[in-house]
Structures are given as C-alpha cells and as structure tokens.
DRENKOL-308345 format. One line per 3 residues: their letters; for each residue x, y, z of C-alpha. Coordinates in nm, 2 decimals, decimal comma. Example, Ala and Ser with C-alpha at 12.3 -4.5 7.8 and 13.67 -1.06 7.14 Angstrom:
<tilums>
AS) 1,23 -0,45 0,78 ~ 1,37 -0,11 0,71 .
</tilums>
This chain:
<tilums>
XXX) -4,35 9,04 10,78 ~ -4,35 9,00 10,43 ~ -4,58 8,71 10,28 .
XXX) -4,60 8,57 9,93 ~ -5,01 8,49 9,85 ~ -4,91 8,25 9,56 .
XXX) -4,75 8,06 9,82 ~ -5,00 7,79 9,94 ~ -4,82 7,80 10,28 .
XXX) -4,81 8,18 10,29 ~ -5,16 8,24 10,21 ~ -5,26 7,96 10,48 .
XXX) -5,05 8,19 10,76 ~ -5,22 8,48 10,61 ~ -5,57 8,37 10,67 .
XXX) -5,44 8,19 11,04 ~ -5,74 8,35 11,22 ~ -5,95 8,20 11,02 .
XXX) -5,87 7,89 11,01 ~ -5,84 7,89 11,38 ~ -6,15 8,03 11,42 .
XXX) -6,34 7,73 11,16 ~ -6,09 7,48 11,30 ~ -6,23 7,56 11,67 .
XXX) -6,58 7,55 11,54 ~ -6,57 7,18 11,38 ~ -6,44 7,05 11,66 .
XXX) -6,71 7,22 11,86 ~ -7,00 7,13 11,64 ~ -6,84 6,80 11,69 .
XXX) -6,91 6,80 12,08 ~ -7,23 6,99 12,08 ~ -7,40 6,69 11,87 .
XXX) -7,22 6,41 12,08 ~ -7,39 6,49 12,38 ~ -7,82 6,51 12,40 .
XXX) -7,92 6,86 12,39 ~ -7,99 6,99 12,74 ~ -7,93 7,33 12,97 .
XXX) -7,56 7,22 13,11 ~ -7,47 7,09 12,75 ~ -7,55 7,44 12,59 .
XXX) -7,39 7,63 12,87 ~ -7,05 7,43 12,83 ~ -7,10 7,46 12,43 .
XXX) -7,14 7,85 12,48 ~ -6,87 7,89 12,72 ~ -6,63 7,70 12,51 .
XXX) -6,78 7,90 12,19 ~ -6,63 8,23 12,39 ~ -6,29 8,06 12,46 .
XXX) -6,24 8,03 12,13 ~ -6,36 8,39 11,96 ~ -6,12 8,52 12,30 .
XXX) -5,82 8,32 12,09 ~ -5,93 8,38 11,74 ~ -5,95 8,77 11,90 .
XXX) -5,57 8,69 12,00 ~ -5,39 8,58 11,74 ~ -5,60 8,89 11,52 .
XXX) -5,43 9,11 11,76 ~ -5,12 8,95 11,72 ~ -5,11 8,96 11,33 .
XXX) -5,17 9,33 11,38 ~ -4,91 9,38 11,60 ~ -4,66 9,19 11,40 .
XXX) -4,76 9,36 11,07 ~ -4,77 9,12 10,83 ~ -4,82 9,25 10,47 .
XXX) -4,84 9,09 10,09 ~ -4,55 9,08 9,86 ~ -4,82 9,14 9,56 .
XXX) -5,23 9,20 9,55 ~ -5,38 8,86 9,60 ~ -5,70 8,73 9,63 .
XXX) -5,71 8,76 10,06 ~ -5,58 9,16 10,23 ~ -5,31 9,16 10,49 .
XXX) -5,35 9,46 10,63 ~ -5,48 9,66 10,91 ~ -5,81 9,75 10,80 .
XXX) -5,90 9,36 10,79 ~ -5,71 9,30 11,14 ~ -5,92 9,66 11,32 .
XXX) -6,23 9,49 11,13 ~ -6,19 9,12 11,26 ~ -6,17 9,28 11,62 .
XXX) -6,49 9,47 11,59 ~ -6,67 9,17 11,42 ~ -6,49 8,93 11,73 .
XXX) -6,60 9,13 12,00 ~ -6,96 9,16 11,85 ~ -6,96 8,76 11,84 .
XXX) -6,84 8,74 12,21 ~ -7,11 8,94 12,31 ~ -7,38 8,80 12,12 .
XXX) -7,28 8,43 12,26 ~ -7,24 8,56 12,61 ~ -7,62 8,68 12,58 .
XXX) -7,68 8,37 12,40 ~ -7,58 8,14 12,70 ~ -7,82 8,35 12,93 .
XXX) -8,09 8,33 12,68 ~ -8,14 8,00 12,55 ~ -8,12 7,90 12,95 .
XXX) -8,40 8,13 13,03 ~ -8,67 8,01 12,72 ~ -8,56 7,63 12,76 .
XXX) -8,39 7,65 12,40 ~ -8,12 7,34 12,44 ~ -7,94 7,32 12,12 .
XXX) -7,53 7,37 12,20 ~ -7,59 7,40 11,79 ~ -7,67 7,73 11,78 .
XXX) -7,33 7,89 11,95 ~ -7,17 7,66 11,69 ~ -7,33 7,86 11,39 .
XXX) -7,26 8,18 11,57 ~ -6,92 8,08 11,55 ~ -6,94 7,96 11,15 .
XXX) -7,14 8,32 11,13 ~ -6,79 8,48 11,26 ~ -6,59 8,29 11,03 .
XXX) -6,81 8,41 10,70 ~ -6,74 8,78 10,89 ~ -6,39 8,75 10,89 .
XXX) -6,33 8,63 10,51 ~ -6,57 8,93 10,39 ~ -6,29 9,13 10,61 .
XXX) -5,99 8,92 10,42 ~ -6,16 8,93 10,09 ~ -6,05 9,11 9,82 .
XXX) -6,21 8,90 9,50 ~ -6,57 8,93 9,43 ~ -6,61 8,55 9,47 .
XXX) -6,47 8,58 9,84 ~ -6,71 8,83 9,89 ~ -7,04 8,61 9,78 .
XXX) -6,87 8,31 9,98 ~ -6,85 8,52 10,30 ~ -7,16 8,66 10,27 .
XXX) -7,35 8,36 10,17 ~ -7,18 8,16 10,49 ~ -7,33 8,45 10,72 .
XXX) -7,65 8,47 10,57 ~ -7,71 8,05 10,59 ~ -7,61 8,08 10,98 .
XXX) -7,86 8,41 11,06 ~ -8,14 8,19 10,85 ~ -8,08 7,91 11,09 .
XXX) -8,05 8,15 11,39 ~ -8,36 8,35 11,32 ~ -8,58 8,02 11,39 .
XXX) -8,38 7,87 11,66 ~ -8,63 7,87 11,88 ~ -8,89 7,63 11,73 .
XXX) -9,17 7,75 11,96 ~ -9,17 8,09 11,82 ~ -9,46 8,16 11,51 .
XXX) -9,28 8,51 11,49 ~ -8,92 8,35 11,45 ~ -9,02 8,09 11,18 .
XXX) -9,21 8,37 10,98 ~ -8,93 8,61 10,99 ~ -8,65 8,36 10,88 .
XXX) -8,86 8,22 10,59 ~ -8,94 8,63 10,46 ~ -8,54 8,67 10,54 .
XXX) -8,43 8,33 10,35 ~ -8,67 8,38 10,07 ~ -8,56 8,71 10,02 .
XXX) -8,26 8,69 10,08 ~ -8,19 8,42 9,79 ~ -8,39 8,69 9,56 .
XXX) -8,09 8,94 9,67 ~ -7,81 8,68 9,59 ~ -7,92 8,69 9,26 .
XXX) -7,87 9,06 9,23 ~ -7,55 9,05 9,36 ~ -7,44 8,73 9,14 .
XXX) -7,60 8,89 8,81 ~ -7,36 9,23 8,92 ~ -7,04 9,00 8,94 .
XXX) -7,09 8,87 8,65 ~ -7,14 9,19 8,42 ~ -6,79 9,30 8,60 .
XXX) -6,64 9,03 8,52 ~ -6,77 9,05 8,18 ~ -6,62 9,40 8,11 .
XXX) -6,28 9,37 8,29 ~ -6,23 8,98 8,27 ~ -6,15 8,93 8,62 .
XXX) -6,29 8,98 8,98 ~ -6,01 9,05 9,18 ~ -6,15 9,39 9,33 .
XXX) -5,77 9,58 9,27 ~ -5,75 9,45 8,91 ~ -6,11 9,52 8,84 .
XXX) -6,04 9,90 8,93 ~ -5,72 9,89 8,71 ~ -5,88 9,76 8,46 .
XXX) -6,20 10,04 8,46 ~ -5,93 10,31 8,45 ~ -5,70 10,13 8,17 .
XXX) -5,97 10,06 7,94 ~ -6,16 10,43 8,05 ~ -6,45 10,21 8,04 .
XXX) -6,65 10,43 8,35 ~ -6,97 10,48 8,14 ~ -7,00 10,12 8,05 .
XXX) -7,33 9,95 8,02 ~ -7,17 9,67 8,18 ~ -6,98 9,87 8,47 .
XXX) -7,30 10,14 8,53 ~ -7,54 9,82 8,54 ~ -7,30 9,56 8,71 .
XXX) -7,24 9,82 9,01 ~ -7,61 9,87 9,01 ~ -7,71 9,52 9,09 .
XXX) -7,36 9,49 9,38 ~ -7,55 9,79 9,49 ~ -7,89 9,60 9,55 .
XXX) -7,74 9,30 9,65 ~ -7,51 9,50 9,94 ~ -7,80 9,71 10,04 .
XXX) -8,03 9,42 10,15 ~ -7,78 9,25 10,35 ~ -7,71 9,60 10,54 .
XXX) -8,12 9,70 10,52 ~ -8,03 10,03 10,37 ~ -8,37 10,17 10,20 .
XXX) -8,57 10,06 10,01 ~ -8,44 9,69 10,05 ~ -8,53 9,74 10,45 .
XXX) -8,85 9,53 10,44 ~ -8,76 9,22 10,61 ~ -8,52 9,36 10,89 .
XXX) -8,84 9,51 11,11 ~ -9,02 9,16 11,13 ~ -8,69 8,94 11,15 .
XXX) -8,55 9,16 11,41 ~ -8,87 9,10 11,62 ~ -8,91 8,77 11,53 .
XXX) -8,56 8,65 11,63 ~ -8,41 8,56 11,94 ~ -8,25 8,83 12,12 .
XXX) -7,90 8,76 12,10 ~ -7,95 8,68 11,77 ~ -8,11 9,00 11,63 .
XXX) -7,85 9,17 11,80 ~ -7,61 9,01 11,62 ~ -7,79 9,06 11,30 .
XXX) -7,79 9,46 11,37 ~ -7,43 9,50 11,48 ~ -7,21 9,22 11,38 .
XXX) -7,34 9,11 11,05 ~ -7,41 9,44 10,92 ~ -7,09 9,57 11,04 .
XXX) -6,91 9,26 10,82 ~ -7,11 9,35 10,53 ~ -7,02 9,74 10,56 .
XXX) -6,65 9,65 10,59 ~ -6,66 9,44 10,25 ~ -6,86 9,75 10,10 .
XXX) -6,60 9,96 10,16 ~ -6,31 9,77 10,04 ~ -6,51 9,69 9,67 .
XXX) -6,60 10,07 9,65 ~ -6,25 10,17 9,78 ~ -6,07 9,96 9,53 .
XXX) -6,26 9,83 9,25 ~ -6,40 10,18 9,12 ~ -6,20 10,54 9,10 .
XXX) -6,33 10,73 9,35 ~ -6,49 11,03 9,15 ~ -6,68 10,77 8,97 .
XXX) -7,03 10,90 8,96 ~ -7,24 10,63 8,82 ~ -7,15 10,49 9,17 .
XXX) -7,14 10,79 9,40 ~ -7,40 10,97 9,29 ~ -7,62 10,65 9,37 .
XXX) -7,44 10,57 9,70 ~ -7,54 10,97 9,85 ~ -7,90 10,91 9,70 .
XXX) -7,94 10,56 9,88 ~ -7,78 10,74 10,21 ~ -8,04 11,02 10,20 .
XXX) -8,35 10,75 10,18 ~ -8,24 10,56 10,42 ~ -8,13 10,79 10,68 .
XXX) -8,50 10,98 10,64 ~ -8,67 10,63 10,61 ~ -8,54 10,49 10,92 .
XXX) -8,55 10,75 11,16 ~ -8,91 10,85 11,05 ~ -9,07 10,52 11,07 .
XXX) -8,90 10,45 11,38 ~ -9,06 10,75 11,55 ~ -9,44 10,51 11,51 .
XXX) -9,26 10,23 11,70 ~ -9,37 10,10 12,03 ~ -9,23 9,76 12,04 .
XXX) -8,84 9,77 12,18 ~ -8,70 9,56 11,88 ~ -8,89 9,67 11,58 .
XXX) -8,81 10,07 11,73 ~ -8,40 9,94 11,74 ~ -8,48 9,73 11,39 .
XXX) -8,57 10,07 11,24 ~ -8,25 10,28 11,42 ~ -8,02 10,00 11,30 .
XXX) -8,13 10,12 10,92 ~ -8,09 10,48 11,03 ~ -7,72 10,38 11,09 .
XXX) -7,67 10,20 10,77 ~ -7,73 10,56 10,62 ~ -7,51 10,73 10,87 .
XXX) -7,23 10,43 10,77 ~ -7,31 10,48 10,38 ~ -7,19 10,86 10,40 .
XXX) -6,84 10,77 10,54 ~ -6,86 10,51 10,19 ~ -6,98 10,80 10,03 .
XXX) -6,67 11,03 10,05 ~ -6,40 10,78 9,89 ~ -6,13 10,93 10,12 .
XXX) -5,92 10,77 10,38 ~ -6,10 11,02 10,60 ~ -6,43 10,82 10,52 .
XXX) -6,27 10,50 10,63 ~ -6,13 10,56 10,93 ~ -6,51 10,73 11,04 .
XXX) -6,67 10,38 10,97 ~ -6,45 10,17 11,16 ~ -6,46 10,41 11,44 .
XXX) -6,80 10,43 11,38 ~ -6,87 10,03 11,39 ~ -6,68 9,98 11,68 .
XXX) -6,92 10,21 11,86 ~ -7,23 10,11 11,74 ~ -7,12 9,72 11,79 .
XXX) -7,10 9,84 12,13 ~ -7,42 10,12 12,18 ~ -7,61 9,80 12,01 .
XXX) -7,50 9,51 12,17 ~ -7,59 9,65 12,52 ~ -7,92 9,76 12,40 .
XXX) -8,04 9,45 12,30 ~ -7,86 9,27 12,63 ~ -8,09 9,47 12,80 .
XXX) -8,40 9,41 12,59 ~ -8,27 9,02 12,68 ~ -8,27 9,14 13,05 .
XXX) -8,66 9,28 13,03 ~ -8,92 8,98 13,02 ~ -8,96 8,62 13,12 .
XXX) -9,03 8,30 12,86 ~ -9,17 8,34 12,55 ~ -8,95 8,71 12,50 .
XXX) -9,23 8,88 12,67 ~ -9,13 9,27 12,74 ~ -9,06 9,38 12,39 .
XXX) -9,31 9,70 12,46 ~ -9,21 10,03 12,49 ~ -9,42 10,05 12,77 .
XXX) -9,30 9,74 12,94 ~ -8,96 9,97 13,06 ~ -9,17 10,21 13,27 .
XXX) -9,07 10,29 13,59 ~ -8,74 10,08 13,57 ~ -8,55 10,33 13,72 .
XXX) -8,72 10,24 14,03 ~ -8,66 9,86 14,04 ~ -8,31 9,85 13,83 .
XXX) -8,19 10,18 13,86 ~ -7,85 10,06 13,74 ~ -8,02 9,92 13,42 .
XXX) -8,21 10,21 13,37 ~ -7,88 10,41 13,39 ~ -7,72 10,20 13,13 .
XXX) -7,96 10,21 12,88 ~ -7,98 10,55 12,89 ~ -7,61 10,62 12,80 .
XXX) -7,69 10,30 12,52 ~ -7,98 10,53 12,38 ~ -7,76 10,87 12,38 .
XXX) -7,50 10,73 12,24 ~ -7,70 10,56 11,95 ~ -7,83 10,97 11,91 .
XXX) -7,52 11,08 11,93 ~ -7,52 11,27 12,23 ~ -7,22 11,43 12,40 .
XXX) -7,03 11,29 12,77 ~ -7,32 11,10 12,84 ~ -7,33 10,92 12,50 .
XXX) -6,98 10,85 12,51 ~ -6,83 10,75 12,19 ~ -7,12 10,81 12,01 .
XXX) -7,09 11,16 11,98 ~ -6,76 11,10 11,82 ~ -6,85 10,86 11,57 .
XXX) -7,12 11,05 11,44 ~ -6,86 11,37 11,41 ~ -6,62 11,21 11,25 .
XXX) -6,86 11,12 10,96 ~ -6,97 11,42 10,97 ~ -6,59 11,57 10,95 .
XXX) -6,54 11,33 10,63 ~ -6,79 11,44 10,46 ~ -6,70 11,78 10,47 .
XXX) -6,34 11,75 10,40 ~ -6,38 11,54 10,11 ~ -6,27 11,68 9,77 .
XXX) -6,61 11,75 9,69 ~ -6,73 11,83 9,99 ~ -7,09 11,63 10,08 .
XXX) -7,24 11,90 10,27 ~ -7,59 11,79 10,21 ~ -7,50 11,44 10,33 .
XXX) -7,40 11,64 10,62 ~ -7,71 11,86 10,73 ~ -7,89 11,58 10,64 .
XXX) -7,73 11,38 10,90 ~ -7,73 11,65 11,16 ~ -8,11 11,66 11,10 .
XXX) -8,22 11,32 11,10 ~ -8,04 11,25 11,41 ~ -8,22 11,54 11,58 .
XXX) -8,51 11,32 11,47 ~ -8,40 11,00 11,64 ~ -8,40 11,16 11,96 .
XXX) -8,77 11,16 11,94 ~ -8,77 10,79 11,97 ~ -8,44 10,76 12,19 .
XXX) -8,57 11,02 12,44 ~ -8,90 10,87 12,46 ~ -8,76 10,55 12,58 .
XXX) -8,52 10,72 12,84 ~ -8,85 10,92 12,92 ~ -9,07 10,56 12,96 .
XXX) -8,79 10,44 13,21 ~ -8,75 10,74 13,42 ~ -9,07 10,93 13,43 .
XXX) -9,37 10,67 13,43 ~ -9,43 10,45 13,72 ~ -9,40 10,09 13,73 .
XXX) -9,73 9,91 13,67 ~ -9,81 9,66 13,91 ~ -9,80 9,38 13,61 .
XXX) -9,47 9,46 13,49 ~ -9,26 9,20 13,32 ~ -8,98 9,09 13,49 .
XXX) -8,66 9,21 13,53 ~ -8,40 8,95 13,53 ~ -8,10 8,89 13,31 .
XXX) -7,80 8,64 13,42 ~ -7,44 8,69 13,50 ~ -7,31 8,67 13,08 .
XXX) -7,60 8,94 13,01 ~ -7,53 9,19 13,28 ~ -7,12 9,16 13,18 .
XXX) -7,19 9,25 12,85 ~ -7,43 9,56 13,01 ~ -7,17 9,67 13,19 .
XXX) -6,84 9,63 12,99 ~ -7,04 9,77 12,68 ~ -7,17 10,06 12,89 .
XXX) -6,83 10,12 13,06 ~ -6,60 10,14 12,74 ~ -6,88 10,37 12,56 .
XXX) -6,81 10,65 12,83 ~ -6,46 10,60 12,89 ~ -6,34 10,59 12,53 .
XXX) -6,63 10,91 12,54 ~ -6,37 11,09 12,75 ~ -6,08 10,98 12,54 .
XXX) -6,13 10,81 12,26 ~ -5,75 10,90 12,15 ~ -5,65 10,56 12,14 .
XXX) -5,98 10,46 11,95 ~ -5,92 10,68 11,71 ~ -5,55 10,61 11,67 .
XXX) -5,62 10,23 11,58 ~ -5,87 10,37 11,33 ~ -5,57 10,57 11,15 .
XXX) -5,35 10,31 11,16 ~ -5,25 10,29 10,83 ~ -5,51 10,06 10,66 .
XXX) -5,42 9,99 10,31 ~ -5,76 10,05 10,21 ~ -5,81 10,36 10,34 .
XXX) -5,47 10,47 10,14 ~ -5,63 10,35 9,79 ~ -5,92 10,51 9,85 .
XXX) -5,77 10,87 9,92 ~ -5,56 10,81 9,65 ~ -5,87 10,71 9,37 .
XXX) -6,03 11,04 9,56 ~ -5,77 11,29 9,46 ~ -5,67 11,13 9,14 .
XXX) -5,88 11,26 8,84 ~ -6,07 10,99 8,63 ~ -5,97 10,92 8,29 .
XXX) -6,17 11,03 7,98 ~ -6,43 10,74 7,85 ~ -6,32 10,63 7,51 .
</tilums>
C-alpha cells in the first residue's frame, strides 16, 4: 500500500506502531503514578506493559504483511528492514519486562514506573528503526539513552547502580556531543540531513574527501560506537552492566544495542557510497579492536555480568563486520544476527536473574557450581545460551548460523574482508575460553554448601525456556529465519547497490 510522507495523515499511519506503542505508554504512566507504589501495583503495571508491546508487536507484523511502502524518500522508512527490526527490538522489550516483573518482586523494588520507561525505551527503539534523517536519529537515541539512565539506578538501594548510571549519564552526554558536532559538519557540506539526500549529495558534489564529510563521519562514528560499547568507547558498559538491575542490563546488551546497530546500518547504507574509504576503512579497524578487546578481557572475568558485559562488546565487533561489507549480504547477516543474540542474551541474563536472593547476590562465576545437580534444567539451558553466544553448532542453535552468515558476507563482498573473517573465526575460538568455563563451573564442580539460591519466578523461567527453545529449533531450521531476513528490505537493496557502484572522482 502506497503512502504519501508529505501527507500529515499518511505519515501518522506510517509511524502507527509507534504511536500505539507511546499512546499505550502515557496512559500507563498515567495508572502506575495513580495508585501508591507497592508489589500487586508493579505486577499489574508490568503485566499490562507486556499487553501492550504483544499489540505494538501486532500491528508491526501486520504492517509487514500488508506492505506498505513510500511514494517518495521521506524523513520516516516504510519498509521491511524497519518492520523485521521493530520485531527483534519488541520481543527484546517483552522479555526484559517479563524478567522485570519477577525482579523488582524479589528485591522489594515497587515502582510500576520503571515498566513505563521500558516501554518509552521501546518507543525511542522503534523511531531509530523508522528514522531516516539524522535528527530522528539523535531523537531516538537520546529517548533510549534518558530511560536506560533512569533504569540503571532504579533500585535506590544499590551503591553499584547509582555509580554506574552517573559514569553512563555523564558520559554519555560527552558522546552526544560527538555525535551532534558530526551532524552538523554533514549538514554543513551537503545542506541537509535526510540520510538518502546526504548520500546523493556526497556523490553529486564528489565531495568524498571533504574535511567536512572525512571529519563529520568521524565524530557519527564516536558518537555510534559508545552507545553500542564498540572499543575503545567500551569503558562504562563493564561497571553499568554490573551495576544495573538484571532485567535492565539485559536490556541494555541486547535491545538497546541492537536499536542502535539497526540505525548504524541504515546511515552507513544510505548516507555514504559504499566503497567510501574514509568510512570503511575506519569501520574494519574499530571491528578488529573491539572484537580482540572484548573477548580478551573477558577471559580475566569472574563475575557473571561483567564476563557477559565484555561478550556483549565482542558482538558489537562481530555485528560491525556485517556494517563493514556495505552489501545487502551484510544486512541480512545483522538482522539474523540480532535476532539471535536478542535471544542467546536475553536468556542468559534471565538466568543470572534466576541465580541469587535480595540484594542481586550470585553474580560469581563460582556461585553456578554444581547447578546441574540442583537445576539440572537450568543448567541445560544455559549451556545451549553459552554455545550459542560462541557460536557452536546443534547445540548452539542459531548461533552457529549467525556467526556464518557474517562470516559468508564478508567473504562475498566485492572486496572481499577476509581478514575481518579469520579474525572473527579466531576471536571466537577465544570466547570459548570464558563460555566453556562457565559450562565447566555448572557441570563439573560441586555445589558448595553456601550456595546462593536458586529461584527465579514463573515470567523468568518463560523467557528461559521460550528463548532456549526457539535458539535450537530455528538451530535445526532456521529457513524461515533466514527468509524474513531476505525479505526485501529497502535498505539492504541501497546498500548492494552503493557496493557495486563505483565512486565518483573528488573534484
């Protein structure tokens, strides 16, 4: 179905998720502060929370199958990249509140608020999805980032969570500088920042070597590689991901970086040519750090969150090679790739929720020995939630996949990136040091007779075993994965195109 974007009415039933989505939320936020904060209050807030990301995830699904497409570029996509993103980024959020229910019930944390945010958090996802202006982009991004700030020291009791959300807020606002500072010096040499007249623009004027281009993509460079912890702009993730709640730093690792990775992709995809190497040949070297970075320093880790803090950065490498290749190829690897890792993720940390009492005690290493013997069922499922974040084969499920379908883009691109590749294939043989070791801890040590806890309620263990299930079934066919993944996305069609088309002389 065809819709104008100059159209006020139009553009309003183009973004329709959205505004279901922030609709639902005001009206919640509404109800959460009309009643005194308490246990029931928080449960019904949370439950209503996932009633309305199920419907938000309805009508997306909807708009996808109805295809609905622009009569001309505007300043919000209509395509199926943006619908397969909001999915991933929906599913993430109904996971993360399910947890959150369980959670905030377990370490006395009252506030119906803070299913609210998660919901606002969702709504700043889905516009960096839609957006295809640079302001969008800063909007969306700055919407998520308030939410996790507020998230991060939800639970007031916590020194850890109050230190972590003032490093992440204070640097944070530094990295919103960056990225303002690179949309300005873009605007400055193309005179707009609509991301498809940006990249006309570079290739009209053959302005590729720039100061103003080479130094503008420079800073949207910084400013995207904090919000997705890709090295060296990593610092703050290890001690907000520790400091956090659970459900929230699992959100922070899959949800939000996915959103962040999905507006990446559509700037680089569209706004620059895709042999454009003041950009690429940054991208690969900012893959190659981080990839190293994070899967080294996570090998030292013995506390659960700061060792999944570290593999999260790891994966922002893995994710920044599919960017890397500028070929429709490369996109379809990072969506498949998101939806997995959402999933790998999300049941890791539901777990990590599962292990400990008040106070988020159990965030050793050493605090999952033996669990095979108590929770053998738990000790199953993270096991396939390890091996699939390592990539390994049946057991890891999808995992396995998503990692070779990078790996597949890279090496098919028209310049084939087969460094990127080796050094993929070898740093993952380095995370199974530190995924092995856990699967070792939970199978091979006994259970000390002061072990945490083993707990978890009804919301957690659904999200254990949904998240666990659909890793290993769409590990034996992940066909139909893969066949939403090349469905078409307009994105995905500019970007092979800017790959294969050759860049215009410099003036």
């Amino acid at each position: 179905m065809p819709l104008d974007l100059a159209n006020p009415i139009q553009l309003a039933i183009a973004l329709g998720p959205d505004l279901i989505m922030l609709t639902g939320a005001m009206i919640l936020l509404v109800w959460s502060a009309w009643r005194p904060d308490g246990a029931g209050h928080q449960r019904a807030v949370g439950i209503g929370s996932l009633v309305l990301t199920v419907i938000t995830g309805a009508a997306v699904i909807w708009y996808l199958l109805r295809g609905f497409h622009p009569t001309a570029a505007g300043v919000v996509a209509v395509d199926t990249y943006r619908w397969l993103a909001d999915i991933i980024l929906l599913l993430g959020t109904a996971l993360t509140i399910a947890m959150a229910v369980d959670y905030n019930e377990r370490e006395g944390i009252g506030s119906a608020e803070s299913h609210v945010m998660l919901l606002f958090g969702a709504s700043g996802m889905m516009l960096l999805a839609a957006a295809r202006d640079l302001i969008l982009v800063f909007l969306g991004i700055e919407l998520v980032s308030v939410c996790v700030y507020a998230l991060s020291a939800m639970n007031r009791r916590s020194v850890r969570g109050a230190e972590g959300a003032l490093k992440y807020f204070l640097l944070g606002a530094f990295a919103t500088g960056f990225l303002l500072y690179g949309i300005a010096l873009l605007y400055g040499a193309t005179g707009s920042t609509n991301i498809a007249t940006i990249g006309a623009r570079i290739v009209e004027l053959g302005v590729t070597s720039s100061p103003l281009i080479l130094i503008g993509v420079a800073l949207l460079l910084v400013g995207f590689g904090f919000k997705v912890a890709l090295a060296p702009f990593h610092m703050w993730a290890p001690d907000v991901y520790e400091g956090a709640p659970t459900p929230v730093t699992a959100y922070m690792a899959a949800s939000v970086k996915a959103a962040v990775f999905v507006a990446f992709l559509r700037v680089w995809a569209e706004a620059f040519p895709g042999r454009f190497v003041g950009w690429q040949g940054a991208v690969i070297g900012l893959a190659i750090v981080t990839m190293v970075a994070g899967n080294v320093i996570a090998l030292l880790q013995r506390n659960i969150k700061r060792l999944l803090a570290y593999s999260s950065i790891a994966h922002a490498g893995y994710l920044l090679v599919a960017i890397a290749t500028g070929t429709a190829a490369g996109v379809e690897a990072l969506l498949f790739y998101l939806f997995a890792y959402t999933l790998a993720t999300m049941g890791a940390f539901a777990i990590v929720s599962s292990v400990g009492s008040l106070g988020d005690s159990g965030q050793r290493v050493d605090d999952y020995a033996g669990l095979w013997g108590v929770r053998p069922w738990l000790a199953a499922a993270m096991t396939v939630f390890m091996l699939a974040l390592l990539g390994f084969p049946i057991i890891g499920g999808i995992g396995f996949f998503a990692k070779w379908y990078v790996i597949r883009a890279a090496i098919t691109a028209p310049t084939p990136l087969v460094l990127l590749a080796v050094i993929l294939v070898l740093t993952s043989a380095i995370s199974a040091g530190y995924y092995l070791y856990v699967v070792m801890v939970m199978f091979m040590r006994p259970r000390p007779a002061d072990a945490v806890p083993v707990g978890g309620g009804g919301l957690t263990r659904a999200v254990i075993i949904a998240s666990a299930i659909l890793i290993l079934a769409l590990g034996i066919y992940p066909q139909p994965l893969l066949d939403a993944a090349r469905a078409g996305p307009e994105a995905a069609r500019r970007a092979n195109a800017a790959a294969v088309a050759p860049s215009p002389a410099p003036r």
